[in-house]
C-alpha positions as CSV (number, residue, x, y, z in Angstrom):
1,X,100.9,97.0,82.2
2,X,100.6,98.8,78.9
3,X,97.1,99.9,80.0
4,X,97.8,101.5,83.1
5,X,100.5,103.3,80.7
6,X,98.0,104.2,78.2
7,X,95.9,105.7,81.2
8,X,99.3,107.8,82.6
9,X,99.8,108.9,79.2
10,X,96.1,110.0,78.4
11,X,96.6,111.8,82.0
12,X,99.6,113.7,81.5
13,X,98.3,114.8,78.0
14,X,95.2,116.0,79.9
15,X,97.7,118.1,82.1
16,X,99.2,119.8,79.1
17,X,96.3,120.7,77.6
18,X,95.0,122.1,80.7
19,X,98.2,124.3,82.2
20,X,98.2,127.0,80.3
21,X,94.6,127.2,80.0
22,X,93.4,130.6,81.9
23,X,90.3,129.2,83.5
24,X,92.8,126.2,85.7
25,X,95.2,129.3,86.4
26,X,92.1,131.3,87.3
27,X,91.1,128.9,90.0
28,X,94.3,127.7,91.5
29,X,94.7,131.6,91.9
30,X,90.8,132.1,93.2
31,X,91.3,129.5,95.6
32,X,94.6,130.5,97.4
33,X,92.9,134.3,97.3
34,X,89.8,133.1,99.5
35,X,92.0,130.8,101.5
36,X,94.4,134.1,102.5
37,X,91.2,135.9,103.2
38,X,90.7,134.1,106.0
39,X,94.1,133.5,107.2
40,X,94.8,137.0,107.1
41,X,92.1,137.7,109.7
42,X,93.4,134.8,111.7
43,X,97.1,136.1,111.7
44,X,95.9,139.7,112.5
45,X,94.0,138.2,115.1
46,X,97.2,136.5,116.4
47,X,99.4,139.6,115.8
48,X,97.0,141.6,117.6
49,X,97.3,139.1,120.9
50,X,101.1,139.6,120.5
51,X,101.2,134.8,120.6
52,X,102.8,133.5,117.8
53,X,101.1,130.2,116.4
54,X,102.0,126.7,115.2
55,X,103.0,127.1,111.3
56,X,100.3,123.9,110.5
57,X,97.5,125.5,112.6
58,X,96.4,128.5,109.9
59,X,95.1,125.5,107.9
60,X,93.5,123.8,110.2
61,X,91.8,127.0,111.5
62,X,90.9,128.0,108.0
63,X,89.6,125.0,106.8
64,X,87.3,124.6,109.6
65,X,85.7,128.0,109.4
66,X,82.1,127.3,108.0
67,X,82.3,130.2,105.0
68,X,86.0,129.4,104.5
69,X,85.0,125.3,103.4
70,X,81.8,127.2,101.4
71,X,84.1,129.3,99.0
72,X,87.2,127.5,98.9
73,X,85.1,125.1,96.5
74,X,84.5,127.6,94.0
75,X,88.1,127.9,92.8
76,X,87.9,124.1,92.6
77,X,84.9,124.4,90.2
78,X,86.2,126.4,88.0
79,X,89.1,124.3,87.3
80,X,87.5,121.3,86.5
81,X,84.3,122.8,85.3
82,X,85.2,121.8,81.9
83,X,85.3,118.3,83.3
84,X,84.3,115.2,81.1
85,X,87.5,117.2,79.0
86,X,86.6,116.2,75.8
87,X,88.4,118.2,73.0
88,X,89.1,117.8,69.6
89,X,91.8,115.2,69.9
90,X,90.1,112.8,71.9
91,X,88.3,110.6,69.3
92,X,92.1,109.9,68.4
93,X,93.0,108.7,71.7
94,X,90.0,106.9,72.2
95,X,91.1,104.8,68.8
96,X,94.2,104.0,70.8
97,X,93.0,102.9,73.6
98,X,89.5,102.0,74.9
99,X,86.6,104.5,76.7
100,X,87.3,103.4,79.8
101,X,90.9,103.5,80.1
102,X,90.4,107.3,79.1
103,X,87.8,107.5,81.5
104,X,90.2,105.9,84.1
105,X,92.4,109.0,82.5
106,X,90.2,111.7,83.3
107,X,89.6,110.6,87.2
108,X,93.0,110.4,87.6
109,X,93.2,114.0,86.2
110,X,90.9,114.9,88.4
111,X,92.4,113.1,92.0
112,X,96.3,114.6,91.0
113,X,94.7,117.8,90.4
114,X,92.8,118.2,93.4
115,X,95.7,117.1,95.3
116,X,97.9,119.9,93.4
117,X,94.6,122.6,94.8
118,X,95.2,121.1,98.4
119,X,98.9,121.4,98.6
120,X,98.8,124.7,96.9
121,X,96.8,126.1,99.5
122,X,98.9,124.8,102.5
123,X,102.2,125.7,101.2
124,X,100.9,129.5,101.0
125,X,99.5,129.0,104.5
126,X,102.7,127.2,105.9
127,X,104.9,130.2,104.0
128,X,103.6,133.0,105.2
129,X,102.7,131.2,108.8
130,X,106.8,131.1,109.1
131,X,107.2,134.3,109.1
132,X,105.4,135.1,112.8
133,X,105.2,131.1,114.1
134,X,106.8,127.8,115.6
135,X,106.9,124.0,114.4
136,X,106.3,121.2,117.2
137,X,103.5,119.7,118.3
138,X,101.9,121.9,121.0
139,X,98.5,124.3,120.0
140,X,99.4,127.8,120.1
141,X,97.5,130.2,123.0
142,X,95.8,132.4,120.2
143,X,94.0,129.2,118.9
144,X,93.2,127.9,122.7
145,X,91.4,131.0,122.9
146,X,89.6,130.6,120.1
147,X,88.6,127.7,121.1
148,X,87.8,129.0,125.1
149,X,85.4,131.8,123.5
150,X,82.2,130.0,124.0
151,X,80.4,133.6,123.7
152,X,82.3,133.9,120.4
153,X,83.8,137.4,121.5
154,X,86.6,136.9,119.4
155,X,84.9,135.6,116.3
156,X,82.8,138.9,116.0
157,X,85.9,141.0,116.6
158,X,87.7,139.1,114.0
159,X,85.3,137.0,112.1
160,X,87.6,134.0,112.3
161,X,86.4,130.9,115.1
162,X,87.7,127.6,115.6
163,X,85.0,126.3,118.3
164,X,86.7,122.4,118.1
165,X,88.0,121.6,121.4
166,X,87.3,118.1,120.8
167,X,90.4,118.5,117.9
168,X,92.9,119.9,120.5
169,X,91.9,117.5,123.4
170,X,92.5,114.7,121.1
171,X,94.9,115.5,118.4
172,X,98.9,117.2,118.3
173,X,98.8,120.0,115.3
174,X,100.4,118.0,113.0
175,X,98.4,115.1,113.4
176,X,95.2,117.5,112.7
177,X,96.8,119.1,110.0
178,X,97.0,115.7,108.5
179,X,93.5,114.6,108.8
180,X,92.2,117.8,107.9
181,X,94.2,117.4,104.5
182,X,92.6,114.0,104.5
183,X,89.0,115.2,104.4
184,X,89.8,118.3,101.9
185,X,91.3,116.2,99.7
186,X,88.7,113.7,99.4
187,X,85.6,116.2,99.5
188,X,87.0,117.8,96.7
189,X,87.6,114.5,94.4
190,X,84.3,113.7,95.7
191,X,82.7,117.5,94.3
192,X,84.9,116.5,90.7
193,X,83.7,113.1,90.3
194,X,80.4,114.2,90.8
195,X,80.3,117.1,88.4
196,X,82.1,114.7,86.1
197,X,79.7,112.3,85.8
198,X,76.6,114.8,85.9
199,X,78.6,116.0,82.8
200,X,78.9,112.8,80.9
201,X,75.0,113.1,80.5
202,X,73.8,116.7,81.3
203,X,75.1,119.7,79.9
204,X,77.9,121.1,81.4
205,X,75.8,123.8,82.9
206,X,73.3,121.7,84.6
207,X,76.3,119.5,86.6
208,X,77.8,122.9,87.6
209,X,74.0,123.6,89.1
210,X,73.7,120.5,90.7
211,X,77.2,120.6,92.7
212,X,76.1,124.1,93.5
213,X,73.0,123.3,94.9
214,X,74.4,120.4,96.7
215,X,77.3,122.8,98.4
216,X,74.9,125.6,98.8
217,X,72.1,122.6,100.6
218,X,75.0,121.8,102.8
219,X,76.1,124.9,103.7
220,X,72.3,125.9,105.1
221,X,72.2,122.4,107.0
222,X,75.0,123.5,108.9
223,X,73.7,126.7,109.7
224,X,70.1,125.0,111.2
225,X,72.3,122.7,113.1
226,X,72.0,120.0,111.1
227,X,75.4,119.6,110.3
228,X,75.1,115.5,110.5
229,X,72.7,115.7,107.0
230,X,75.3,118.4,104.8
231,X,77.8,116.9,102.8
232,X,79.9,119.7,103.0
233,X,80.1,119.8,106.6
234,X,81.6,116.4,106.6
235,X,84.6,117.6,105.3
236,X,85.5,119.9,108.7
237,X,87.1,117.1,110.6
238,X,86.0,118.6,113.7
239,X,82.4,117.0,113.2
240,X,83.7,113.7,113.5
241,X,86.8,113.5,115.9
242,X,85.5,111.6,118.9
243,X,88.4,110.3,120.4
244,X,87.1,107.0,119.3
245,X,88.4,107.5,115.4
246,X,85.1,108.5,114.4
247,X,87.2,110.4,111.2
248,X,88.0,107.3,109.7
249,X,84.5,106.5,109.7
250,X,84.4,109.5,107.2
251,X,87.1,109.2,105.1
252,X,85.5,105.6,104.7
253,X,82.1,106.9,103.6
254,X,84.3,109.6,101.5
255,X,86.1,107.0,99.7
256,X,83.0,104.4,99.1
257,X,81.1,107.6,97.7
258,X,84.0,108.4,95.7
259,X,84.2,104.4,94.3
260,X,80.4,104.5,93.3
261,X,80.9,107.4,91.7
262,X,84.0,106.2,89.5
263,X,81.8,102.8,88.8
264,X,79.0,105.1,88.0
265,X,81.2,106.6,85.3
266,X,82.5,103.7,83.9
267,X,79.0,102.4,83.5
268,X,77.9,105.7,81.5
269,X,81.3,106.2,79.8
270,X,79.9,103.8,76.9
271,X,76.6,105.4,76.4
272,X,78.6,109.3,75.8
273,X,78.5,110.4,71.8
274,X,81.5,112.0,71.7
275,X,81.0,112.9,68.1
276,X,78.0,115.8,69.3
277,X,80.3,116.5,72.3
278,X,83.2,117.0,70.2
279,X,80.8,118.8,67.8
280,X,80.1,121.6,70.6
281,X,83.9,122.3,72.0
């Protein structure tokens, strides 16, 4: 029990080192910016149709727009691009505790802030949703069409597209809102464990590289058609809903990455020299 304390503690002093730290502000702020980009276009789109919309279904919409998942990662990187966090203090805490309780620490950091990215970005879509939608269950007739416009009409006029009738045949809003919160979620502790533990033994500039070239790999799959190879793509639910739970499949292979990953760290934690890391911050 006084481990798992330990870890909390090492976790929430994480926090207040990083909450005032201009670069965590910057991407919390870069995030919900590229997030409103496209859900202005898809509320002018709806305000143009005169159809209100379901409060939850701007996220959903959003979120599945191939660009939208591209850039919404950026803002993630930047606030955990200082990610293994080692400063100038942590050779005491480590003499308190052990490596891979602050290790634990630091993926815990990671998972509460990604969570804290996620929820930031849906209550400005819910908020400002309000002010022109309705709550229930049912899909709204802007998003139907969206989803009728096989010639993608609408998605020149407005650059916004949400081609996933397979989502609306099988799932009520809130229950894709839900899932879709899922798979954001987990993609982007996924992206923060991995540049974590490129970091604990690459420079911090080569892990940045690598989750680039990963997102920017996954991003051109997608556009050849083969979604089914890009990382990225698998967090747009709308890939996998089958009818037959094929998203759970995914937030299966989500989490088992995301468990490797943390084992993979754990492993590594004891080879780290945090005297020449401490030595560069």
């Amino acid at each position: 029990m006084a481990r798992i304390k330990q870890v909390f503690c090492m976790t929430k002093t994480t926090f207040l080192e990083e909450q005032h730290n201009k670069r965590v502000i910057m991407g919390f702020i870069l995030g919900i910016a590229l997030f409103g980009y496209w859900l202005n276009l898809f509320l002018q789109y709806a305000l143009d149709i005169g159809e209100p919309v379901n409060v939850l279904e701007a996220f959903v919409v959003v979120e599945h727009h191939h660009k939208s998942i591209l850039f919404l990662v950026v803002g993630w990187l930047l606030i955990i691009s200082d990610a293994p966090f080692i400063k100038k203090n942590t050779y005491l805490l480590l003499c308190r505790s052990s490596r891979k309780q602050w290790d634990a620490a630091m993926l815990q950091y990671i998972m509460i802030q990604a969570f804290l990215y996620v929820a930031g970005i849906v209550a400005v879509s819910v908020a400002v949703s309000t002010l022109l939608g309705f709550w229930g269950n049912m899909w709204s007739s802007p998003v139907y069409n969206l989803a009728m416009d096989t010639n993608n009409h609408l998605g020149v006029k407005y650059n916004i597209s949400f081609p996933w009738v397979n989502i609306m045949q099988t799932m009520t809003v809130p229950q894709a809102f839900m899932i879709t919160f899922v798979f954001l979620f987990l993609y982007l502790v996924l992206i923060g464990f991995l540049l974590y533990v490129c970091n604990l033994f690459l420079k911090e500039i080569y892990g940045i590289l690598i989750v680039f070239g990963i997102q920017i790999a996954g991003y051109l799959l997608q556009q050849e058609g083969a979604a089914y190879l890009s990382l990225m793509a698998k967090a747009i639910p709308g890939y996998a809903i089958d009818g037959n739970g094929g998203q759970w499949k995914v937030v299966v292979m989500f989490c088992a990455i995301i468990l490797i990953l943390a084992l993979i760290s754990s492993w590594l934690i004891g080879r780290v020299d945090f005297k020449d890391a401490m030595e560069e911050e």
